[in-house]
N, C-alpha and C positions, 0 to 999 in steps of 0.2 A: 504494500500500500504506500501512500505518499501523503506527503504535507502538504498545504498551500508553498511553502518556500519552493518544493520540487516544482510544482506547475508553473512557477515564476521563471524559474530558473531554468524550464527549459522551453516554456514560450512566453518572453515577457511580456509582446504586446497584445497575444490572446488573454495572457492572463490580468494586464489593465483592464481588456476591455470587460471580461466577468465582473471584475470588480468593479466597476464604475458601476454598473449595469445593479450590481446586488447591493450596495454601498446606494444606491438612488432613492432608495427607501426602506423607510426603518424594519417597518414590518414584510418579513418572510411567511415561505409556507413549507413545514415540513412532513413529511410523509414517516411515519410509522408501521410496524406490524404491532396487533391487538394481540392477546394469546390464542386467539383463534386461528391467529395466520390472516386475518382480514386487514387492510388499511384503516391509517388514521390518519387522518389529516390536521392542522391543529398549528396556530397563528404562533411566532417565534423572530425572535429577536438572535442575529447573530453579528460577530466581528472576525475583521484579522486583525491579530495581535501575536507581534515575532514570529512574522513565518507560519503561522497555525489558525486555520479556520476555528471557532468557536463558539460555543450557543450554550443556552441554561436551560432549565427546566424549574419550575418554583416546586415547594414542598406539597407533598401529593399530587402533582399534576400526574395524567395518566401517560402522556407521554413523555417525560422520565422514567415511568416502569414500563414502558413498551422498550425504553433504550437499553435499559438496565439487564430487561430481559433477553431482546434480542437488539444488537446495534445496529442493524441497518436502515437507511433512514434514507432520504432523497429532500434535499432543498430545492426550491423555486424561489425564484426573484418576483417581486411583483410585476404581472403582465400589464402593459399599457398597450392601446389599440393602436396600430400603424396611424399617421395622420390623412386623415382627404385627400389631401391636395398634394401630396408627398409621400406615397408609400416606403420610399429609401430611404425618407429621415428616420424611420422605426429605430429605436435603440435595438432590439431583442428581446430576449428572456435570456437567462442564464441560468442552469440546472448542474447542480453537484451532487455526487452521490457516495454512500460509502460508508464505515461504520463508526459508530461514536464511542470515544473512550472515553468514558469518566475519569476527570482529573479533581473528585473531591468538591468540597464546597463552596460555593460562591464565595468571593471575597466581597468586600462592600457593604452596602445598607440595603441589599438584595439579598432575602437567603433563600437557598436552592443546589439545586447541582449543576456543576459546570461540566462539559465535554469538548476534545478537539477532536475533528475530523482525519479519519485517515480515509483519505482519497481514494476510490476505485475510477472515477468517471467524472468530467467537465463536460458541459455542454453549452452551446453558445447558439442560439436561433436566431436568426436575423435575415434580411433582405440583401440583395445584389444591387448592382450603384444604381440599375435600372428599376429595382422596384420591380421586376415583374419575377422571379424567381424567389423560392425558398434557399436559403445556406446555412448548412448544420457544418457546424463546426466540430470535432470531440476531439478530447487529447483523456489516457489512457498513460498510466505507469507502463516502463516498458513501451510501446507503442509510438507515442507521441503524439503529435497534432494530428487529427487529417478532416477533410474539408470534403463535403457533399454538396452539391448543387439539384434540386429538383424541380419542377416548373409547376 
């Protein structure tokens, strides 16, 4: 698995551009497993801090026991709608994926548990300078960048 600092480090200017993109607003969305094996979905606050993506869970939240139980999880950036007049200007989405390791309790005047991400998947959606194509961007530990185009 990998860090935010590995994704930096070996695509810097894909990895601005996630962050810019996740970093655009405060509130995330994170995907959990229930002990059922079913999703959950469930409003979240994350940062980078030293190379390491990171996000909390308050006390009893259920998704901190979905982490706790199993770590896999999938971030989302908040979607905004491509503009009218301008389909190219769309920022994206940006999508990370991968599992959460508990690193203990919040620090602060927030209590909770903290987690940093260890990377399986980036994903980066956005338009072509044309506006008229899909481009899925992913980068992959091991693998690296690679770049799809669809109509």
């Amino acid at each position: 698995m990998a860090t935010w600092k590995d994704v930096n480090g070996s695509a810097p200017e894909f990895a601005d551009r996630v962050r810019k993109i996740l970093d655009a607003h405060k509130h995330k969305t994170i995907a959990t497993l229930r002990a059922d094996g079913s999703p959950r979905i469930s409003g979240i606050e994350a940062e980078f801090a030293e190379g390491e993506l990171t996000f909390g869970s308050m006390p009893g939240a259920r998704k901190g026991a979905d982490l706790r139980r199993d770590p896999r999880f999938a971030l989302h950036s908040a979607s905004v709608d491509p503009p009218q007049d301008d389909a190219a200007r769309w920022p994206g989405d940006a999508k990370i994926s991968g599992r959460a390791i508990p690193t203990g309790a919040l620090a602060g005047p927030t209590a909770g548990d903290g987690f940093r991400a260890d990377i399986e998947e980036v994903v980066l959606t956005g338009l072509n300078d044309e506006g008229d194509r899909l481009v899925i961007e992913t980068w992959r530990p091991g693998t690296g960048l690679r770049r799809v185009e669809r109509e």
